[in-house]
N, C-alpha and C positions, 0 to 999 in steps of 0.2 A: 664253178657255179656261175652260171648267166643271170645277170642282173636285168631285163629287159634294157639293155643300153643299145638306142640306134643309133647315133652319130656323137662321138665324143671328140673333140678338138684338140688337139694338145701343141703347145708352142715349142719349135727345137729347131736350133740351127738360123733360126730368125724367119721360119716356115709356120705353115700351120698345115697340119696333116690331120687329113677327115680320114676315121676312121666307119666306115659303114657297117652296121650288122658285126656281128666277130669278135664284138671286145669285151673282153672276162675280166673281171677284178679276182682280186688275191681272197684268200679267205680271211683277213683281218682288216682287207678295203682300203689297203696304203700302196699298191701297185697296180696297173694292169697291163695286159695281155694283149697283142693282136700280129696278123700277120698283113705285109705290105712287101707292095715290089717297089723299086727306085727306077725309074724308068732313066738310062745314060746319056743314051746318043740322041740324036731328033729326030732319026725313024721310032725309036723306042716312046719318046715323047710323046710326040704326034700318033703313031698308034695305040698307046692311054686314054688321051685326051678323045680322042674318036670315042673310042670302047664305055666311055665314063660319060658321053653324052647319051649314048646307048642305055646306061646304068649298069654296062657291064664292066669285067676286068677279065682279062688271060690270067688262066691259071698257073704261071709259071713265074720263075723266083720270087716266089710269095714268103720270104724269111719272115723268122718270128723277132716281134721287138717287145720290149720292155718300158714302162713307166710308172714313177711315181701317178698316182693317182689324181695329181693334179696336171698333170703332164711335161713335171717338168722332169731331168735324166733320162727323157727318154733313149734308148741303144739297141743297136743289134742284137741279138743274140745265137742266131744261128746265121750260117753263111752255106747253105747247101745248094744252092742254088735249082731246088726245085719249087713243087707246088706244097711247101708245108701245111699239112690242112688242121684243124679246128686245136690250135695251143690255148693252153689252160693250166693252171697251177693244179699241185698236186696236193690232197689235204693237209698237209704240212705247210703248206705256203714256201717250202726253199724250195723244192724241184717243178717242173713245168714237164708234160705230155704235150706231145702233139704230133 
């Protein structure tokens, strides 16, 4: 379920990571849901940083992560290294679609 959430912030690793559009809460509203890439190298960096003044992003290793709903644990979850597109819990709240 999409909560109309545009930009939710969450603190991990001593970062703060914007989350745009994309981020689902659980169904009992104590985790959420999004997919993100980690850009490595500083071609990787630098063509982010470009794309995200655009308001865009590549759609490629978009893994899906995890957080409490305040943002804090946020982690990995998948590691496929493709465009994972729109994760979301499943009515149960233990499994995630996407």
């Amino acid at each position: 379920m999409y909560h109309g959430l545009k930009w939710a912030v969450c603190k991990t690793h001593y970062q703060y990571l914007k989350i745009r559009f994309g981020a689902w809460f659980s169904p009992d509203g104590t985790k959420i849901i999004w997919r993100a890439s980690r850009p490595k190298t500083k071609e990787e960096v630098k063509e982010y940083k470009d794309l995200l003044k655009k308001n865009l992003v590549a759609p490629t290793h978009m893994e899906v992560w995890i957080a409490n709903a305040d943002g804090s644990n946020a982690h990995q979850v998948t590691f496929l290294e493709q465009a994972n597109r729109a994760p979301n819990f499943a009515p149960d709240g233990k499994h995630i679609i996407f």
